[in-house]
Each structure stands twice: as C-alpha cells, then as structure tokens.
N, C-alpha and C positions, 0 to 999 in steps of 0.2 A: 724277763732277762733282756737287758741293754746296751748295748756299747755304741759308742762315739764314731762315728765313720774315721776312717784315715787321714784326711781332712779337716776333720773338725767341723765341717758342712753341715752331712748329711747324719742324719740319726736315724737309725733302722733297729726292732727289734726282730727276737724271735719268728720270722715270717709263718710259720708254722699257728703262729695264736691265731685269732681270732683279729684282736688289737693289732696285727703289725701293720703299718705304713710308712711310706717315704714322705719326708718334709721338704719342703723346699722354700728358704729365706724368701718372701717374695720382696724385699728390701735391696734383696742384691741378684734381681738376677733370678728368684727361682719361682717355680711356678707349683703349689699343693698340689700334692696326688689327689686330693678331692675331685678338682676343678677337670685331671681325665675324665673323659665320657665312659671309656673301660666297655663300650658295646653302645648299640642301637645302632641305624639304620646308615646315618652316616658314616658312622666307624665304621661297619662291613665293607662298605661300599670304598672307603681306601684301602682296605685291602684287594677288594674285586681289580681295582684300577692297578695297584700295585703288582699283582699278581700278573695284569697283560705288559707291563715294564720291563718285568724279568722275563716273562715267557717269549719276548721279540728281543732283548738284550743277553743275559745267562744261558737264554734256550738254544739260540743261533751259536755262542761261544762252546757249550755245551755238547752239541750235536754237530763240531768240527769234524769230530774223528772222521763221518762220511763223507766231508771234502776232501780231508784228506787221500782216504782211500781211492777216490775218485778219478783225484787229481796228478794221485801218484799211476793210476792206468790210462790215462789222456790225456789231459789238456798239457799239463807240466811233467809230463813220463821223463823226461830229460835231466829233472832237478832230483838231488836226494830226500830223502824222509825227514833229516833234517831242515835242510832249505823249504821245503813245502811247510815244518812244523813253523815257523818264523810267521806265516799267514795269520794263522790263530793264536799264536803268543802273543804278538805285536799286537793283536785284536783285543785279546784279552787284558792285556798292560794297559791299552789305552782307557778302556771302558773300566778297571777299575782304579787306574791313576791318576787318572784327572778327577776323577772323583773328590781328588784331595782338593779340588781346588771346586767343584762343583756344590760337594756339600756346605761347606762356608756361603755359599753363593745364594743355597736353601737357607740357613740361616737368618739371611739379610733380605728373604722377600721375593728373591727374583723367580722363583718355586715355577710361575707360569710359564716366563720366555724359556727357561731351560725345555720344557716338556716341548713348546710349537718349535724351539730347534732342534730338537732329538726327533721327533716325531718324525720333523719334514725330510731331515739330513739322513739318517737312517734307512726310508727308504731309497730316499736319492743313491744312496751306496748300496743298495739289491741291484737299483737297475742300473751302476757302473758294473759290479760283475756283470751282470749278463751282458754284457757287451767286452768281458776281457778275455785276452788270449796270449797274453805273454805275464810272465811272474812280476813284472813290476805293476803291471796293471792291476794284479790282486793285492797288490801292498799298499796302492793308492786307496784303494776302491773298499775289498774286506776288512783291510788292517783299519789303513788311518781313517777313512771316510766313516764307517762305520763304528772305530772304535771312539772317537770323539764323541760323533751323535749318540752311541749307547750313554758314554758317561754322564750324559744330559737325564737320563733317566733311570739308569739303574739306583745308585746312590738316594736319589732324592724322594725314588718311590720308596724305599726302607725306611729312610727316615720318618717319612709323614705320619707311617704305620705308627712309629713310636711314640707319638706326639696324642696318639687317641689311644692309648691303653696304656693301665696300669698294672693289673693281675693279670690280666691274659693276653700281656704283649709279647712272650714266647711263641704261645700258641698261631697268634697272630700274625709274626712275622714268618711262621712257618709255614702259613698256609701263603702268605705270599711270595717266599720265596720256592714253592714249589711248581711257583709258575715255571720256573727255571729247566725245571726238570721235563713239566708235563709238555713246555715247548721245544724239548728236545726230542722228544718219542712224535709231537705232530710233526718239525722238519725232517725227520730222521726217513719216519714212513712215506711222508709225501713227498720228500728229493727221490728216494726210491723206487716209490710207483710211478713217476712221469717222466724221470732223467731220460733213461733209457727207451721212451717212445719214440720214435724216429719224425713223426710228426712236431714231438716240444723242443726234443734236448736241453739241453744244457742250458740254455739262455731265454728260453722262454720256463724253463722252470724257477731260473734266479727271477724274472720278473713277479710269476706266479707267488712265490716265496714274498716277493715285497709288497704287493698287494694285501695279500694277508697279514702283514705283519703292518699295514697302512690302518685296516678298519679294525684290526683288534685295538692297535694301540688310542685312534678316536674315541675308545671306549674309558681308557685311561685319561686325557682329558676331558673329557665329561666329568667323570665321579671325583677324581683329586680334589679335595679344597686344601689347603695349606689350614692348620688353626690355631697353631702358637703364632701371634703375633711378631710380624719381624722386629729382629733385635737389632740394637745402635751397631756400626760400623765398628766391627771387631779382626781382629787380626785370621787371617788365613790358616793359620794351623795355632794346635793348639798345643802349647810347650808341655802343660802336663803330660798330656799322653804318653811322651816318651821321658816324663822324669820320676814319673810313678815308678818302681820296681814293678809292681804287677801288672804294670801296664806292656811297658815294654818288655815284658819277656813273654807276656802274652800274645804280642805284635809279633815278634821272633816267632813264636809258634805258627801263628800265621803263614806268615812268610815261609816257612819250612814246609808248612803241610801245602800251600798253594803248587808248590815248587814239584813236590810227589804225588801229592794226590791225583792229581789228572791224569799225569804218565796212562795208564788204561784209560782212560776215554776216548785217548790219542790211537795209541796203538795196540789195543785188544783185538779187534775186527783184523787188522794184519795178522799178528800172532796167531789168531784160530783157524786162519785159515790158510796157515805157510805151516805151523806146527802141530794144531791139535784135529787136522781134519775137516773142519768146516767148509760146508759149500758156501757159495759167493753170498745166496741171498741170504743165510743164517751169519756169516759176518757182518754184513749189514748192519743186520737187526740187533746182532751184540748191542750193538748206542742205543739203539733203542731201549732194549730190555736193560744197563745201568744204569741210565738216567730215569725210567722211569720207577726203580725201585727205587734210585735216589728221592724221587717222590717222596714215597713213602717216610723215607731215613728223613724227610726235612718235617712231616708234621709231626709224628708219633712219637718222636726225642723231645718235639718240643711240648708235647702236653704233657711227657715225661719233667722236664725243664720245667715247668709252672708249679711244678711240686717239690722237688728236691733241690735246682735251681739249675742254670745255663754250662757252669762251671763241671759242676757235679756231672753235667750229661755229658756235656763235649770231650771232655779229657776221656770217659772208658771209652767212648764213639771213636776217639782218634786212636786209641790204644789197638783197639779192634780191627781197626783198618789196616797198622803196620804191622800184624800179622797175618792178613788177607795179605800184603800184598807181597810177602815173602811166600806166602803160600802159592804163591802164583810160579812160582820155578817152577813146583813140582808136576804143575795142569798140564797133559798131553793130549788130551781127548775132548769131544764137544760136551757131553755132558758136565765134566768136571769144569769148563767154561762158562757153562749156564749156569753153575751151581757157583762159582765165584763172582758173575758180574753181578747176579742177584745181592749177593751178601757186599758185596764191594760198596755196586752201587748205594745201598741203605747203609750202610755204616761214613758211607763218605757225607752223604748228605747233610750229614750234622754242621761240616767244615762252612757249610754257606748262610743254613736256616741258625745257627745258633749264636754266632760271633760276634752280629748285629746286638741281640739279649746279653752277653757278656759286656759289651761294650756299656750297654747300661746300666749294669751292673756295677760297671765301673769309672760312669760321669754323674755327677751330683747335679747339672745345670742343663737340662733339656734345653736349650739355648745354642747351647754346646753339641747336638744331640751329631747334627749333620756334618761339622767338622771331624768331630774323635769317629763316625762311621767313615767318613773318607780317609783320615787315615790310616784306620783300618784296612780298609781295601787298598791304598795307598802301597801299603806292604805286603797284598796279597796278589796286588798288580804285577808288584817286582817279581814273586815267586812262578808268577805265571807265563812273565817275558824268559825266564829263562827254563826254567822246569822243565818243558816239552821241547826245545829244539836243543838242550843235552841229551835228554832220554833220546831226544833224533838222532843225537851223532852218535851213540852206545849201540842202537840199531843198525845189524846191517845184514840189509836186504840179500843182498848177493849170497851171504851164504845160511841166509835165516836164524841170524844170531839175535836174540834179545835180553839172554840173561843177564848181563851189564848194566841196560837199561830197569828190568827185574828189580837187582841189589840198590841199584839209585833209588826206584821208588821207597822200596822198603826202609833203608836208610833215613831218607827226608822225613816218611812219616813217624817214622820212631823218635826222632827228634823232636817232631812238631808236639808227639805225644808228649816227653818229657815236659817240655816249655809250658804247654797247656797246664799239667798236672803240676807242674813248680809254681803256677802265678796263682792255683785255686787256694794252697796252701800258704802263698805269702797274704791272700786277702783273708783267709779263718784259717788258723792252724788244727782246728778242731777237722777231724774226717767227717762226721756226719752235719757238719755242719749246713744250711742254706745256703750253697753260692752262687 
C-alpha cells in the first residue's frame, strides 16, 4: 500500500513492510535513503559528540531552576521570581532562536566555525558569571553571552544526527538529546555539592562549571564530521514550514508546549519547599530527579517512535503531561512531589527528543534538514522567552501562592496537546496509521 507524499516529492509506503523507504529526487536536491549510513562507528560517534552539545547547552538551560533558587536566597534576593525567571528565558530564547538562523548556516557548510565559536564563547560566559553580582551582569553574561554561543551548537548538533540515520533516527536523536537531561542532574548535583563550601562559593563553582563544560564539549569537536555535502546558497528560512497546514500547527503546538512545559522545572524546588514540606536539600534535588527521568521520557518514546512513528508518540506524551500538570494543584506533600517530577519529568521529555523526528517526518529534502529544525526551535525559543517569567509573575512568594501559575501550565500544555494531535491527523487521517 502506497500514497504520494503531500507534496508530490516524496513517496513512502506502508513503513511497517519490509519494502518501505524514503526516496529522494537526487535531481532536485534529494539525497536516497540508501546512501544513509543508518549505524556504524561514525554515526555512533555523532551522536556521542551530539549528546555533549546538549548536555553543556539544554543541560545548563535545563537545570536553571537551581539558579534560580539560588539566586532568589543571595546574590539577587532584591529582585522577584519573575525578574530572576527573565535569566533563563532570555537564555533559553536565544539558544533556541537563533538557531533559526544557525541551522541554515549548517546547511551551507559553516557546521565547523559555528562549533570553535560556541565552544570558545560558551565558556567565556561561565567565567562572566562567576564574576557577576548585579542582574544586568547576568543578563549580559547567562542570558546573551551564553545564549548566542549555545545556539552555535545546539541546533547543529541535531541536525548532523539526522543526516546519518534513516530507520533509527528516532532512536538516535533521542539518545542525543538526552544529553540534555543527563547534563542537568551532573550541574544540578555538582552547583549543589560546592556552591555552599565556604572555601569555592559561587564564583569559583561558575568557573568549575565552565571548565567542564570546556573538555566535554572538545569531545564534540573531535567526533562531529558534517556528511551531507553543503548545499548552494539558499534562503534562511524556509516558507513551507509555515505553509504546510501540518506544519504549522505543528510549530503552534510547539510554541504552546515550550511556553508550559518548563513552568516546573522553574519552580517545583520553590513549591515543595514553601507548600509540600520539603527540606532545602530535597528541593534541590527535585531538577535533579525531573530532568533526569526526563532522560529517560527522551529515549524510550523514541525507540517507541521508530515503531509506530514520532507523531503517534508525541501527541499521547503531550497529552500525558497536561494532566500531570493539572495534577499538580492537588500535590501537598513530598512524596506526592517525588511521585510527580518523576512522571512529569519522563512524559515531558518527549517535547525535546521527538520534534526534531517529526520534523522529518515532515521535510522531503535533507537539505533542508537544519533550516525547518531551526525553525522549529525558532518557535520553541518564543514559548520559552515568555512561558517562565509569566509563570513568574502568577507566582507570589510572599504569600506562597502558585496555583495561577499551576492553571498556566496545565492550560498551555493542553493546547500544545491539541496542536500536536490536529497536525498527526492532517498528515494520515487513518488513527493507526505510521506517523
């Protein structure tokens, strides 16, 4: 059984045969699914490289919430919960909005200079925190400094991923992007263990922090080669993306779930430990323990995803989540916290490890691959500058009110759910269909 891509491109059958594959015109532009590698030693090894990308870029965005908290008992105790969320929005906007203009840039070859200036600029912005002490110095330093040099590499390392796999570039991107995750539980534990030594503080643990985030990411240059061939000088965004119906409503979803989904990663660690009980070091460790089940939520959807498809997984993954996070009113107690970041975190992790797989699910022209990923995040960037310093201003500390913030979350993610589950159904109308 056969049909025509939407396009008229790309022809896919039943993925489920034996027989199915993706074609690609190599006339105009496209490159055969054969000609993937789909495994061996090099392919692993872009994901290896990938994987330390995210885990110095998504990891450090990731495991904010402990600056946050940090920051709201020290350095910045003067500023609101809001104002402090602005650090890590603006962090997070940048690294993945320029993306939109980073991936085109992978496109056209530049794949090397983008990595030696993320690399170098990245940690250069560890060691301006640790020498800041008023809020604009973190806005120079966290936000912009770092969120620029992330977007040098976030972006680019997904892409490459996608460039050497065919049938198990789900899988693939998932273990890469669980660098994201696995580098939020090592900063989360290791700001932890040293902040508060009287001997390091604060400033010799941001250097500590950049250091390491120096030689892991040396290891990402090393292993990256770039293997599609750069493409002729092509325009910076790419118009389908948002003329496709299922493109864009898919991007909507995005943007909706970026917007909610964080909300707890931000401010769980407050909440458990103004409402449900928790001692200082057990709020802490809350980021820790989300993100690292997010871990989890980014491979095991996707080797789910290599079977039934990207679409099929993400949409109940989202569904899942915006009742996790209405469920979240109800939490008074630390177990019931541990028993939500857990489920939270794994259900949220679909939003990062799967979008990238949709995305190619839904460009005919690897070519193309690293534009339509940027705009993806593009739109995930938007939901992420503003998401967490609204959930900030619904917050308020003084009289430990969050359930505002609560209903925000839950809200955006139901939305996002919707969007997801409208665009699976504009590309198959069939339910059990491959998507």
């Amino acid at each position: 059984m056969s049909e025509e891509g939407h396009r008229g491109e790309l022809i896919y059958t039943d993925r489920s045969s034996k027989e199915s594959k993706e074609t690609w015109d190599v006339e105009n532009d496209r490159i055969p699914a054969d000609e993937v590698p789909d495994g061996g030693l090099m392919a692993w090894l872009q994901v290896v490289g990938a994987f330390f990308f995210l885990f110095n870029t998504s990891g450090i965005i990731n495991s904010f919430g402990i600056f946050q908290t940090y920051y709201e008992g020290s350095i910045l105790e003067d500023k609101s919960a809001s104002s402090i969320s602005w650090i890590g929005s603006i962090q997070a906007f940048l690294v993945l909005f320029v993306g939109a203009l980073t991936g085109p840039l992978f496109d056209m070859g530049y794949f090397r200079v983008m990595t030696v200036i993320g690399t170098v600029f990245i940690t250069f912005a560890m060691m301006m925190v640790s020498i800041s002490t008023k809020y604009w110095h973190f806005i120079l330093a966290q936000s912009l400094c770092f969120g620029f040099a992330g977007a040098c590499l976030f972006v680019p390392g997904i892409a490459i991923v996608s460039t050497y796999f065919s049938k198990n570039r789900v899988l693939a991107i998932g273990i890469a992007t669980s660098g994201s995750s696995i580098g939020a539980v090592v900063y989360t534990v290791l700001f932890r263990k040293i902040v508060n030594k009287p001997e390091i503080g604060f400033g010799w643990t941001a250097r500590i922090l950049g250091f390491f985030m120096l030689g892991t990411l040396l290891i990402s240059n090393v292993t990256l080669r770039p293997r599609v061939p750069a493409s002729h000088r092509r325009s910076l965004f790419v118009v389908g993306a948002v003329k496709e119906p299922a493109s864009l409503i898919f991007l909507f979803g995005i943007l909706l779930g970026y917007m909610g989904a964080y909300i707890p990663y931000y401010h769980a660690t407050a909440y458990a430990m103004r409402k449900a009980g928790a001692s200082e070091p057990l709020g802490y460790y809350l980021v820790a323990i989300i993100n690292g089940a997010s871990a989890f939520g980014r491979i095991i959807p996707s080797i789910l995803a290599d079977r039934i498809g990207p679409f099929n997984t993400l949409a109940p993954m989202a569904i899942a989540s915006a009742i996790l996070a209405f469920c979240w009113l109800g939490i008074k107690n630390v177990p019931g916290m541990c028993v939500f970041t857990i489920l939270y975190g794994f259900f949220t992790g679909a939003y990062v490890s799967l979008p990238p797989s949709c995305v190619a699910s839904l460009t005919n022209n690897l070519h193309e691959m690293g534009a339509r990923v940027g705009i993806c995040f593009l739109f995930a960037g938007v939901g992420m500058l503003v998401g967490n310093p609204i959930a900030g201003a619904l917050v308020d500390l003084d009289t430990d009110s969050f359930w505002k913030a609560q209903v925000c979350c839950g809200a955006l993610v139901t939305g996002s759910a919707a969007c997801l589950t409208l665009s699976k159904f504009i590309l198959n109308r069939h339910l059990m269909a491959k998507v």
